[in-house]
C-alpha positions as a Markdown table, in Angstrom:
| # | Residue | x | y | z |
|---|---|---|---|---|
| 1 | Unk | 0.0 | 0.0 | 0.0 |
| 2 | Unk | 2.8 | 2.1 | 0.9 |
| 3 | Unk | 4.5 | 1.9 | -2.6 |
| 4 | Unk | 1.2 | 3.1 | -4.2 |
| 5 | Unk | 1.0 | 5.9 | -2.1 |
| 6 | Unk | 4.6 | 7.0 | -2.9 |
| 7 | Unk | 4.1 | 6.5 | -7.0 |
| 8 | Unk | 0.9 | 8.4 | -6.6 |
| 9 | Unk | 2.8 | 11.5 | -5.1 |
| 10 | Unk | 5.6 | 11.0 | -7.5 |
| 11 | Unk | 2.7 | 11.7 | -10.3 |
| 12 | Unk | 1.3 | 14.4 | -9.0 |
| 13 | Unk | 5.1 | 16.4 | -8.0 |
| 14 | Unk | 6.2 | 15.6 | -11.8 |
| 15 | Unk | 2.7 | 16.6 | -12.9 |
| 16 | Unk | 2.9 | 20.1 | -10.7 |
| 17 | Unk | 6.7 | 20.7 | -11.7 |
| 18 | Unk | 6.5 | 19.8 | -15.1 |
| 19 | Unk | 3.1 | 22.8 | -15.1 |
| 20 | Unk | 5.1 | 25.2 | -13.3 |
| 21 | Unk | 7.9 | 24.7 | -16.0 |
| 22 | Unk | 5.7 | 25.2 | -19.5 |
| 23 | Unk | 2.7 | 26.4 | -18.0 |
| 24 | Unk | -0.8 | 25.2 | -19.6 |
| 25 | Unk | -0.2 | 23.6 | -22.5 |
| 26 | Unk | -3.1 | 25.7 | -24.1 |
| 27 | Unk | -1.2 | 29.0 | -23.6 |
| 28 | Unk | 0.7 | 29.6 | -26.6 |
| 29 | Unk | 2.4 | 33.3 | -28.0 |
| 30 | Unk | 0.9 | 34.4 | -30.7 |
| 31 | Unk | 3.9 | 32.3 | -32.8 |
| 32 | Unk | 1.6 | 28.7 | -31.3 |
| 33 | Unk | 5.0 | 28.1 | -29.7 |
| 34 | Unk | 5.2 | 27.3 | -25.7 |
| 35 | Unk | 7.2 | 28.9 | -23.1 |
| 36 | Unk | 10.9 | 27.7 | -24.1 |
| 37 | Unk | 10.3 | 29.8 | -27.1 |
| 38 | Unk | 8.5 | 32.7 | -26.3 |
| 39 | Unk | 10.9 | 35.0 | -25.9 |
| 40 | Unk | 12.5 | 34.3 | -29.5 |
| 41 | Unk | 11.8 | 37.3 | -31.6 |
| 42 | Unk | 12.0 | 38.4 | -35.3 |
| 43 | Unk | 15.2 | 40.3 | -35.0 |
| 44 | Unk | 18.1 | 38.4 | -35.9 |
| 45 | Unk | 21.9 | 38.8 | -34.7 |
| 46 | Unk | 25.1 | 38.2 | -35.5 |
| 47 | Unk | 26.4 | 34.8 | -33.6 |
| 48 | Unk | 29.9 | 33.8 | -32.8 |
| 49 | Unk | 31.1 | 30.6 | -34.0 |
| 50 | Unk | 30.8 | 29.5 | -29.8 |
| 51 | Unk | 27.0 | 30.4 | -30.3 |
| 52 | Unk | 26.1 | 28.5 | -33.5 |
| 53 | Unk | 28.6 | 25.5 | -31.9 |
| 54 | Unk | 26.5 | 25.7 | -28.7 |
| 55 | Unk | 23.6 | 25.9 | -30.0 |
| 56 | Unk | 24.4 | 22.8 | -32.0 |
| 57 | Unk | 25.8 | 20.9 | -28.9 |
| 58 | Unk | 22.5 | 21.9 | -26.8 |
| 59 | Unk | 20.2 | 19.9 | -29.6 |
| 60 | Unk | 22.2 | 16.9 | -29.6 |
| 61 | Unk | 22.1 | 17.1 | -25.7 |
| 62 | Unk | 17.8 | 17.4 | -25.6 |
| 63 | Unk | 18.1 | 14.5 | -27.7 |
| 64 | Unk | 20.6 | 12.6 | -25.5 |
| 65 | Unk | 17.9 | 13.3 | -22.7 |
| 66 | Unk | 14.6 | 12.4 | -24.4 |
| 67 | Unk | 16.2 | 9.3 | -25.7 |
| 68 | Unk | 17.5 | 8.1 | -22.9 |
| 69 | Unk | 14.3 | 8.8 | -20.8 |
| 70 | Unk | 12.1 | 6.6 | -23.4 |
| 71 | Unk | 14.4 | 3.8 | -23.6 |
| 72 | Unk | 14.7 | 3.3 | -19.7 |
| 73 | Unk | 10.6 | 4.3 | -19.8 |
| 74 | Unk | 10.3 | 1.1 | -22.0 |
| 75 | Unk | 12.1 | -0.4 | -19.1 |
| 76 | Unk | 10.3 | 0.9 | -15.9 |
| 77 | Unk | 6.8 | 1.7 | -17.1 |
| 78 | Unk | 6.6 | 4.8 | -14.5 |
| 79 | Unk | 5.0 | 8.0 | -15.2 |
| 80 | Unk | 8.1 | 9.9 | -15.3 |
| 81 | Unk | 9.5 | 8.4 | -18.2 |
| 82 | Unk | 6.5 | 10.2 | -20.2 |
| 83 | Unk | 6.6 | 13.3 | -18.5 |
| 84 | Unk | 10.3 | 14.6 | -18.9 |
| 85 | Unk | 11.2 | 13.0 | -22.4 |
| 86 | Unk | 7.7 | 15.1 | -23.5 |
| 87 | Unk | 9.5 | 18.0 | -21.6 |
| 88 | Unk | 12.9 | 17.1 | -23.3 |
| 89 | Unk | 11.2 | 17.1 | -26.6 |
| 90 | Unk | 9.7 | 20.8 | -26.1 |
| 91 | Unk | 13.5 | 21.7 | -25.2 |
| 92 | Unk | 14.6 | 20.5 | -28.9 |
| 93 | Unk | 11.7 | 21.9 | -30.5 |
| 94 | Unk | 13.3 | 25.4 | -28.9 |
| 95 | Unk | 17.0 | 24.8 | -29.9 |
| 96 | Unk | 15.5 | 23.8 | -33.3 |
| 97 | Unk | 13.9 | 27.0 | -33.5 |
| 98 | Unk | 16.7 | 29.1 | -33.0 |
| 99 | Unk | 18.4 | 26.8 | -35.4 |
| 100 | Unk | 16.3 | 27.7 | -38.3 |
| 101 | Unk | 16.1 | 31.5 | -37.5 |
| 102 | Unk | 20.3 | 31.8 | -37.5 |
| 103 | Unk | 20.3 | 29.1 | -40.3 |
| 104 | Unk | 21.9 | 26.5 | -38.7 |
| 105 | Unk | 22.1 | 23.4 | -40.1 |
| 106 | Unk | 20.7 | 20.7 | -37.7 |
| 107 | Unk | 23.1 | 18.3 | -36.4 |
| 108 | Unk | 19.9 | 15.7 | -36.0 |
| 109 | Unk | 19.8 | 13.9 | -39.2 |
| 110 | Unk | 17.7 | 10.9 | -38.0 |
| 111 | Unk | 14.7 | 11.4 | -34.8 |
| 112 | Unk | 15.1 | 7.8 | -34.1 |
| 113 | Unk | 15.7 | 7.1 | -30.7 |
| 114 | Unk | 19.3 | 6.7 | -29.8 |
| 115 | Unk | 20.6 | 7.7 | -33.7 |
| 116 | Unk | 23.4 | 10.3 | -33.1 |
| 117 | Unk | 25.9 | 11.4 | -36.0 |
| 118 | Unk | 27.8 | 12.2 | -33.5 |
| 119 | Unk | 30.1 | 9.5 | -31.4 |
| 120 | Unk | 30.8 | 11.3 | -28.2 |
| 121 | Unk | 26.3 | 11.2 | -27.8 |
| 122 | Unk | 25.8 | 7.8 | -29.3 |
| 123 | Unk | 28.8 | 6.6 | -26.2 |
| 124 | Unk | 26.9 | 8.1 | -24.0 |
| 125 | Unk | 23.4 | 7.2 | -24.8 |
| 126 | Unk | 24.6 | 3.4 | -25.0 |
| 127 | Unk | 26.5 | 3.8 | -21.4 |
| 128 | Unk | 23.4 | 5.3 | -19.9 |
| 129 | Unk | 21.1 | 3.5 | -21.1 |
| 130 | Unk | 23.2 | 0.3 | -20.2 |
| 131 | Unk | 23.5 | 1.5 | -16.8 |
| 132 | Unk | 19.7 | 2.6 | -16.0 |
| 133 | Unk | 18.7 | -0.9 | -17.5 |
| 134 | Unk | 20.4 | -2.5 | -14.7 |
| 135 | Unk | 17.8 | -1.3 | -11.6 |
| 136 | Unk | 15.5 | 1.2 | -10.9 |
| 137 | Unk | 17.9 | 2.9 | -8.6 |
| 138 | Unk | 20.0 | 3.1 | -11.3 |
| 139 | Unk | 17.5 | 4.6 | -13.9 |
| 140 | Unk | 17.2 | 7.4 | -10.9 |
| 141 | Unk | 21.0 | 8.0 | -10.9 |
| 142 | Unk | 21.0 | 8.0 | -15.0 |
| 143 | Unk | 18.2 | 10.8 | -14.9 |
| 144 | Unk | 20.0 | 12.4 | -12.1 |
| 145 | Unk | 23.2 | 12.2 | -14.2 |
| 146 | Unk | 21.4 | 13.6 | -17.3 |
| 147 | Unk | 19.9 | 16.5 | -15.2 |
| 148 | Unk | 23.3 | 18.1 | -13.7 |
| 149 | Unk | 25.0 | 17.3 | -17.1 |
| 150 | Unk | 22.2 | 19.8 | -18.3 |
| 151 | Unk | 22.7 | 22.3 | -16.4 |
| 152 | Unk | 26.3 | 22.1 | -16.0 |
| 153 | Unk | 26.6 | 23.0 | -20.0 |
| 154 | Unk | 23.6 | 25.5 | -20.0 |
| 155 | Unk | 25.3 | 27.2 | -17.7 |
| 156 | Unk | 28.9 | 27.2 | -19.6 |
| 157 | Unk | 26.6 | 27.9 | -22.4 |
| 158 | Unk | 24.7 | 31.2 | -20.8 |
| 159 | Unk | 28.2 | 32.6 | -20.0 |
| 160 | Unk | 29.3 | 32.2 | -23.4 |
| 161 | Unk | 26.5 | 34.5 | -25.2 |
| 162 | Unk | 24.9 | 37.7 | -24.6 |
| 163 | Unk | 22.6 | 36.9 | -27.2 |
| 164 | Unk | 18.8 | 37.6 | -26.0 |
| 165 | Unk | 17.0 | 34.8 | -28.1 |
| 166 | Unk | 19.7 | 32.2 | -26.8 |
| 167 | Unk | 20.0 | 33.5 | -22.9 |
| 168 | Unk | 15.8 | 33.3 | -23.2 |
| 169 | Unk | 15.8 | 30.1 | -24.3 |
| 170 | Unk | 19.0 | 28.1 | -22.2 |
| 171 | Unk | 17.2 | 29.6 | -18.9 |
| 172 | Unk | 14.1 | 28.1 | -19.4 |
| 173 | Unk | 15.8 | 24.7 | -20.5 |
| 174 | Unk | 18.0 | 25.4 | -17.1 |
| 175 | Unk | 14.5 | 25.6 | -15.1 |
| 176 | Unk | 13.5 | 22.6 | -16.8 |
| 177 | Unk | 16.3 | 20.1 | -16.2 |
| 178 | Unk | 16.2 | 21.9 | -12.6 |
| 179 | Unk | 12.5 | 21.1 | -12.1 |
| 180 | Unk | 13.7 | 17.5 | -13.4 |
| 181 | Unk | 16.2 | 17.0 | -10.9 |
| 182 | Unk | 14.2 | 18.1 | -7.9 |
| 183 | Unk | 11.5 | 15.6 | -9.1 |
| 184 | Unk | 14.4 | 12.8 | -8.8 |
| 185 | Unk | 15.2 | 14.1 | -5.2 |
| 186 | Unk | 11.9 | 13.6 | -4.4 |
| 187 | Unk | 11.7 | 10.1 | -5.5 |
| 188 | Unk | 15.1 | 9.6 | -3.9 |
| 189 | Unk | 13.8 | 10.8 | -0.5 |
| 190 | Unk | 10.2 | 8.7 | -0.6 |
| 191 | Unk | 12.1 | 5.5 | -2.0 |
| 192 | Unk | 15.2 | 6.0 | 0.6 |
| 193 | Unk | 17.4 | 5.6 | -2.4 |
């Protein structure tokens, strides 16, 4: 009885965090984009060479998080694995927006789960995923792992730009993969993980 209790307020913490992240789903700018992209307007800039390579880096890293999620939620069949690789999928859609506006080609050549051009992702996505298919425990420590990787580039990324449209849109990813990581507290804490 206990363990229903505790998935039942796991479900309704991701459920609150994930709304206080990207608001109702129904509120969209007048673009019909959500609240990773709001902020992007019609002006464009002039981006360094770090910009366009972050900005790059940052898609294949959404990617690396939504795939990862949906392979382990194929795995462990708990809400979660729903909620944040929807979430991670809103983050691309933003990175893929700013993509097109500075004409960026996108480094994303096949959406199929755990297809990356790139070998330093498609390592990592096979050693997480290997490792989160071992226990749930160690699903948690993957997602936890995947969080503070987020954030740890974000913010390398946010000091490397003073570009409006890219700050906008890395802060809210931040507040995302932040929101993401106190959700895994929380199930640390009620599981005694």
């Amino acid at each position: 009885m206990k363990i229903y209790f505790i998935l039942g307020l796991v479900v309704f913490v991701s459920i609150t965090l994930s709304a206080q992240h990207h608001g109702n789903k129904n509120k969209l700018n007048k673009n019909g984009k959500g609240n990773c992209m709001q902020a992007i307007d019609s002006i464009k800039y002039d981006l360094s060479s770090q910009e366009k390579d972050g900005l790059i880096y940052m898609r294949l890293e959404e990617k690396l998080a939504r795939d990862v999620y949906l392979t382990l939620g194929k795995t462990y069949k708990q809400k979660m694995f729903v909620n944040i690789p929807e979430s991670e999928q809103r983050h691309m859609d933003a990175v893929k927006t700013l993509l097109d506006k500075y004409q960026i080609a996108d480094p994303m050549f096949d959406n199929e789960i755990g297809a990356f051009t790139n070998d330093l992702f498609k390592k990592l996505y096979d050693e997480l995923v290997a490792k989160g298919q071992t226990s749930f425990k160690d699903a948690m420590l993957v997602g936890k792992a995947i969080e503070e990787l987020d954030i740890k580039d974000l913010n390398e990324r946010l000091e490397q730009t003073d570009n409006l449209d890219i700050i906008s849109v890395y802060a809210n990813l931040k507040q995302g993969s932040e929101n993401h990581l106190k959700l895994l507290r929380i199930i640390f804490n009620l599981l005694n993980i």
